[in-house]
N, C-alpha and C positions, 0 to 999 in steps of 0.2 A: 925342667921340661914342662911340669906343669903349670910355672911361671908364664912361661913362652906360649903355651896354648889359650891362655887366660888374657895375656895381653892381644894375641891373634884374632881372638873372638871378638875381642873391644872392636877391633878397628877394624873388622870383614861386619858388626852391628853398626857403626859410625858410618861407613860406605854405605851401607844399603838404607839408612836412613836420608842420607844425602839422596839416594836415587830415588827413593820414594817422595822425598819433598820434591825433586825435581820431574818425575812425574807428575803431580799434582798439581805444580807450576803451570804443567803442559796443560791440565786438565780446564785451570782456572782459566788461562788464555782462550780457551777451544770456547768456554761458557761466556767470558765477557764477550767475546765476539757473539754470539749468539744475542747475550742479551741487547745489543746495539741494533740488531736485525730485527727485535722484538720491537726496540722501540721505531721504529721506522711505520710500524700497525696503526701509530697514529695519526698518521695521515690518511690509511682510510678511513672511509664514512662506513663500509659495512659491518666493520669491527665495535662491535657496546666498549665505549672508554673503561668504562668503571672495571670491565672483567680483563681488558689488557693489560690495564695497569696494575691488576691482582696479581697478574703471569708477571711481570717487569718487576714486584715487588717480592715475590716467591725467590726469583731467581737470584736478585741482588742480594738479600740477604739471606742464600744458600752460597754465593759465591763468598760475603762476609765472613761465612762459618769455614766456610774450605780454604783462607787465609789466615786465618786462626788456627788453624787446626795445619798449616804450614808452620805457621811459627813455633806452634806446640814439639811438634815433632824434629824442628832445627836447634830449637832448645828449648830442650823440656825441663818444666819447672812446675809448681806448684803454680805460680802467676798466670802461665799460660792454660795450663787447666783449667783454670778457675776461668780465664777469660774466653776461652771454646765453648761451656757450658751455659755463662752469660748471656755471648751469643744465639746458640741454640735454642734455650728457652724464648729469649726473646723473639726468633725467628718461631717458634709456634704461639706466641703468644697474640704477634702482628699478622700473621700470616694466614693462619688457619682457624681463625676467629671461633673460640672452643668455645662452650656454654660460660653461664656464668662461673660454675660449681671449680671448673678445671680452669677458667680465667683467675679464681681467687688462687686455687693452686699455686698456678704459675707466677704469681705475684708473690706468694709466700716463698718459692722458691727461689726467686729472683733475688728479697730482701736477704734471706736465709744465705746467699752466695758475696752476697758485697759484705755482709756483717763476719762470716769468714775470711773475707778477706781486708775487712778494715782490722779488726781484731784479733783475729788468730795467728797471723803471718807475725814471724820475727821478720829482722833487717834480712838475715841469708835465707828463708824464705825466698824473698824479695830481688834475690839475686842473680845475676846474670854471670855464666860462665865465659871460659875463652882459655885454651890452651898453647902455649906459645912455645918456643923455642928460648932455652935458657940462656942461647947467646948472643940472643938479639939485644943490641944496646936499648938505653933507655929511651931515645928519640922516637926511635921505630916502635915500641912497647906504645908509647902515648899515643900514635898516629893509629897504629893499626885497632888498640883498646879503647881508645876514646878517654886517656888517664892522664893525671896528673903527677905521676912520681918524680920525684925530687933527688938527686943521686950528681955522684959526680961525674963530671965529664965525656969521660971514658968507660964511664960505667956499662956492664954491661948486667940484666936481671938476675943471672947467675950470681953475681959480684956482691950484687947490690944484697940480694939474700941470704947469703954465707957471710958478710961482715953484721947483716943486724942480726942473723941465729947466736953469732957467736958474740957479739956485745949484749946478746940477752942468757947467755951460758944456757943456749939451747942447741940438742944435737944438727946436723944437719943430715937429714935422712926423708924417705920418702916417706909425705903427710905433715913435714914440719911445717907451721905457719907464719907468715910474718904478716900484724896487721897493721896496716897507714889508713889515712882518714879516706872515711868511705870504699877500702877495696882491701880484700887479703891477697896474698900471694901463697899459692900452696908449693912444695915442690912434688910435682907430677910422676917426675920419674927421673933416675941416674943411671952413669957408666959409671961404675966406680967409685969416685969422688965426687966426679963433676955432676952438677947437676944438668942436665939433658931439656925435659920440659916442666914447665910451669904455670900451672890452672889461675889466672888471673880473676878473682868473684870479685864482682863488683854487689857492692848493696846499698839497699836507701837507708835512712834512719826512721 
């Protein structure tokens, strides 16, 4: 039961995640329109350029940060963090032109973010998820993953992972891994035997 309630919670969090990136979707659409009405200001003469184009720069790179911070929340990673944060900073650093004192800040911070992120990230750091269905053949896996797996014919991920577990005399159970060049394959979840779904991580080197 408290299996059952654990996996419940997963997927009523994954749904509301989804509707929240899909609000936000709504949100960003509502704002570019906006900002395309903004820039039409340039064609008056009553409008100072310099302070329009402060409004037109404010808002682009608030719509930047609210894209990011989509992607953060579609899949969330270490990667994505790091890059809503980058953005941000940079969006006060251009935008709201701070003294020098909190310009140097923001420069330290800046440095301080990519040096975490050239350095501290391993390869699954770096990685992007994708949960699939363990019966989907391996044609469908490459098209929908964006992968390269290699397998036979008829293969289907399920197949393909229960022959390399057990030519590695490894159990096949939920969390067991199989790694190929550049991506793991987790198993996700099972009925019984059968493997059910499977967490495809892709990562760089």
């Amino acid at each position: 039961m408290r299996k059952y309630l654990q996996e419940f919670e997963k997927e009523v969090s994954d749904y509301l995640e989804m509707i929240l990136s899909f609000i936000l979707m709504l949100v960003m659409a509502f704002f570019a329109f906006a900002l395309l009405q903004d820039m039409t200001g340039f064609m008056s003469t009553s409008i100072d350029d310099l302070e329009l184009f402060d409004l037109v720069l404010a808002r682009a790179m608030a719509l930047a940060v609210g894209i990011e911070l989509i992607k953060m929340i579609s899949n969330p990673s270490s990667k994505t963090v790091i890059e809503v944060l980058l953005f941000a900073l940079t969006r006060q650093l251009i935008v709201d032109h701070p003294n020098m004192l909190n310009f140097l800040f923001g420069i330290i911070a800046v440095a301080v973010l990519f040096a975490i992120r050239r350095y501290l990230f391993v390869k699954m750091d770096n990685a992007t998820h994708m949960v699939v269905r363990g019966s989907y053949k391996l044609k469908m896996v490459n098209i929908l993953a964006r992968t390269h797996i290699q397998g036979e014919k008829e293969d289907t991920l399920a197949s393909l992972i229960m022959r390399q577990l057990k030519a590695d005399h490894k159990t096949v159970s939920v969390g067991s891994v199989v790694y190929l060049e550049n991506l793991a394959l987790r198993v996700d979840k099972m009925h019984g035997d059968v493997i059910s779904r499977v967490e495809i991580i892709k990562y760089d080197y």
